[in-house]
Structures are given as C-alpha cells and as structure tokens.
N, C-alpha and C positions, 0 to 999 in steps of 0.2 A: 323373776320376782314379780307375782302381781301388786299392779300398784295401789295405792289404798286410795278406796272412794271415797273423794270430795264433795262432799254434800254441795249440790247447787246451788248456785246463790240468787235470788230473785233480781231480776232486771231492773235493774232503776227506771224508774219511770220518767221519760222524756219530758225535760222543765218546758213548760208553756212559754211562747214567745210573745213577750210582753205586747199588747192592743196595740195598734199600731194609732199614732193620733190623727186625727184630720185635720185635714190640708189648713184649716181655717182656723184653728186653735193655737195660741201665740205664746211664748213665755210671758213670765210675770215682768215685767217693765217694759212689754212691749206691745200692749193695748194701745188705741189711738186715744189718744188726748182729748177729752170735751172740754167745753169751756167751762162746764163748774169744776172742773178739773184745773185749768189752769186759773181762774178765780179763787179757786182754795191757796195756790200758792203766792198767787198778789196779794191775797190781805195779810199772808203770815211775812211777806217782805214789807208790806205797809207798816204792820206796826215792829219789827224790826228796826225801818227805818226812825218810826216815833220813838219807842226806845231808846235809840242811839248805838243799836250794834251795826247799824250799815247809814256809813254818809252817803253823799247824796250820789257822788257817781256812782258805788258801788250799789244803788239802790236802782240806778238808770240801766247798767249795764243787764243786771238781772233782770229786770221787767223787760227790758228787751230779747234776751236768751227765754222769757216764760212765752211771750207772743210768738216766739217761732218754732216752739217744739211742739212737733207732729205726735210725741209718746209721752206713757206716762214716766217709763225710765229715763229720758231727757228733762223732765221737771223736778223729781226729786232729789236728784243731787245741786239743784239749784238751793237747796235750802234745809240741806245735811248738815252744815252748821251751825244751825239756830235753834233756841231750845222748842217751839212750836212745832217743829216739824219731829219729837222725840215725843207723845203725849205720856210717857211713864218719868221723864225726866223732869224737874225740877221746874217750876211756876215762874212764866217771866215775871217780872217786875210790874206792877202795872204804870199804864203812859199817861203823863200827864198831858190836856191837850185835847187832840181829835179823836185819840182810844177811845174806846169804848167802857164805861167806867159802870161803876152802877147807876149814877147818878144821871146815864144816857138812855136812851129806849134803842139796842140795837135794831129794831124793827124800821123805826125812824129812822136812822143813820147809815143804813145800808138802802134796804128796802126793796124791791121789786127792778130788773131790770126796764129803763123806760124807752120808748122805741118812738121812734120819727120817721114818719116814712113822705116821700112826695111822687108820685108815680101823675105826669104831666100837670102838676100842679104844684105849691109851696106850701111849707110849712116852717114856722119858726117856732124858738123857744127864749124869751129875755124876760127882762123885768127883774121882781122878788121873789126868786123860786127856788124852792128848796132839791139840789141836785142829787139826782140817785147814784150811787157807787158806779152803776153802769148805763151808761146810755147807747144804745143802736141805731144809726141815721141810716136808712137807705135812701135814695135821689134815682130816679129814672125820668131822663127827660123833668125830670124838677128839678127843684131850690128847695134848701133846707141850709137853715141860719141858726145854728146855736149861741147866744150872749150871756158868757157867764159873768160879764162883769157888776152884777147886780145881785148875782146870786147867792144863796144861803148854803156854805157846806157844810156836812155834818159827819164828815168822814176825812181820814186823811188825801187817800187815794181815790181820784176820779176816773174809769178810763172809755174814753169813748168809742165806739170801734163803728167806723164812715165806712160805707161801700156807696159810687158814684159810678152811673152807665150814661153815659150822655146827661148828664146833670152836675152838679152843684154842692158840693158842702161847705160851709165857712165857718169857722170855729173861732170867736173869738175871747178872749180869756182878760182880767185885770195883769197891769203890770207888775205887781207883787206875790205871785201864784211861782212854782213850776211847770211848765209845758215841756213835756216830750212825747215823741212819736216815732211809729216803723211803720212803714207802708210800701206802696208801690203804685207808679202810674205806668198805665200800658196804652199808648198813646193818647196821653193824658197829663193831668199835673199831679203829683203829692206834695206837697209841700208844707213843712210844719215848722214854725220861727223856737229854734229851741232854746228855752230861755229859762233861768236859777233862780231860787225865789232867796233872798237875803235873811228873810225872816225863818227859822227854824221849824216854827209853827205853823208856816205857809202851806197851803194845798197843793197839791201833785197830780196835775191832770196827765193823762199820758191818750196819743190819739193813736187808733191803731187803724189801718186801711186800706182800701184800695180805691183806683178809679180807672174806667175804661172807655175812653173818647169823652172824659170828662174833667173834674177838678175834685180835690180836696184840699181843703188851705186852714192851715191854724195859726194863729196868728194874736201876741197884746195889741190890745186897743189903747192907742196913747192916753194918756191923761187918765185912765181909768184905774182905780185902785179899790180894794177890799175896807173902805175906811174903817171898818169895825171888827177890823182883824184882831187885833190887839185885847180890846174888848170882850170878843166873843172865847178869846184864849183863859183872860182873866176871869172870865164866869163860872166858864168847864172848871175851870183851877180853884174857884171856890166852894163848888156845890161837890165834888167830888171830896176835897179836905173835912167837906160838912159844915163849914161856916155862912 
C-alpha cells in the first residue's frame, strides 16, 4: 500500500540566542553607590527621624548601615519602610522643627557640600556660622579644626565626612547636640565621643572617616551649649503655623 504524501512541513526557524551581556553591566541594585546616592537616603532618614517614625537608635543604627554600603541595593531596603522612600504613596506629615517647611529656603538649609582642606598647612572653621548639611575635611600633613559650638544649624542632620594622612582633624560639637560616627584608623586614631542630645529638637551631627598615620577626634566641648536652641525651634514653629 503506498503511503499517502505528507506535505512537508517548513523547518522552524532556529530561536536566536538571547545577546549575551558584558562583563561590566550589573543588575538593578547592584550599581556602586555615590554619595548623592547615599545622601538621598540620610535626608529621608533625617526627616523620618523629625517626624517621629525612627527614635534615635534606630535613627543611628541606619545612618550607620547607609555609610557602609558599597550598592545601591544595600541602601534601599534601608528605608523600605518609610513613606518617602514610596513617592506614589501617601504624603508624610510635615515636621515641625528643622524640616524643611515653606516658611524655610531649602537652598539655605541644605545648600552646597563645604570642603576644608589643609595639605602642610591649617585650616579652621568656628564662630557664627551657618553649617552645611555636608562638610568634607581632608588634613595632609595638616590641621583642620571644626567648632560647631557657636554655629547656626539649619537642617536636622549634619554629616561630616574627615579623611586624615599624617595630619589632624578635630571636630568639636555643643554639649546638647547628638554626635555619632564610623570610621577607621589605620595606624592612626579615630575616635569619636558618642553622645544623645536630651532635646528632641537637637541636631544630629554624625562624623564619618578615616585616618592613616594620623588623627580624627570628635569630641563636646565642655560648657558649650546651643543657648538658642529652644528659641530657634519656637520661631520655625511660628512662622511655619503662620503666626
């Protein structure tokens, strides 16, 4: 019996094997971290903090988990919790206080990172001076003296970040502030006096750094206090209500 022709059927055509990627191209959350990168996530822990959805350890613990992450997917689950980090979700509250209100000039109260450098020579920074969200000290074979006890803040969160090579940084802060820090000495000192501010409405300096055959030191200056802390809370709190 001949058998009945089976029309042939066209060959499928051979699926393409997907591009292959290069070597250098990374998944999503695992880009390296810049600092406006981890900047994005201290100020949404900043006003967190002002808010009142993170006390103060849990406010310390995080800014220290944000200085150490090397990616961007180590930072965002830092702050998967909070509504800032959702911008489709729901409007915090706003803070009364150091937030940032209408009645503030964000441009003023952040403003430009400010840089100190002393490379075989010094440099200091004290007096009445209004403090930038971020200061940068390098010391090579110098001295560099920050005195915030005098200073005007206009932000919650201050954070300094000291690099020391054979030199010097000394960071010294009012007794009513909080100071914290992470750093590292490499035959060297770091050292940073870490200290709660009692006041709700206190400043949050936080130092971050390193030094190599050198010093970093943070440290209250006794007797030194923000006398017009109080004050400066009850201003914001009135020009903000609109009174």
């Amino acid at each position: 019996m001949d058998l009945e022709k089976q029309p042939q059927q066209p060959a499928a055509p051979a699926e393409s094997a997907p591009a292959a990627r290069p070597e250098y191209a990374d998944p999503k959350g695992v880009l390296r971290a810049s600092d406006a990168d981890r900047d994005r996530i201290a100020d949404i822990l900043r006003d967190a903090l002002a808010e009142g959805r993170l006390d103060a350890e849990e406010h310390s613990e995080r800014i220290e988990a944000v200085y150490r992450a090397k990616t961007v997917g180590e930072l965002e689950p830092i702050v998967r919790d909070l509504p800032a980090a959702h911008p489709g979700g729901p409007e915090p509250a706003a803070a009364v206080g150091y937030a940032q209100t209408p009645a503030y000039d964000p441009e003023q109260a952040g403003g430009p990172a400010e840089n100190l450098v002393a490379v075989f020579s010094a440099s200091t920074r004290k007096g009445r001076w209004r403090v930038s969200s971020r200061t940068n000290a390098f010391a090579l074979f110098g001295n560099i003296e920050i005195d915030l006890t005098e200073a005007i803040f206009e932000q919650r969160l201050t954070t300094i970040n000291a690099t020391s090579i054979f030199g010097n940084v000394e960071v010294r802060v009012p007794e009513n502030v909080s100071l914290r820090g992470n750093g590292t000495g490499v035959f060297g000192n770091f050292e940073v006096s870490t200290l709660e501010g009692t006041d709700p409405q206190a400043p949050v300096i936080v130092v971050n750094g390193w030094s190599v055959f050198g010093n970093v030191e943070a440290r209250p200056k006794r007797g030194k206090w923000i006398t017009d802390l109080q004050a400066m809370v009850q201003d914001k709190k009135r020009k903000y209500l609109g009174h």
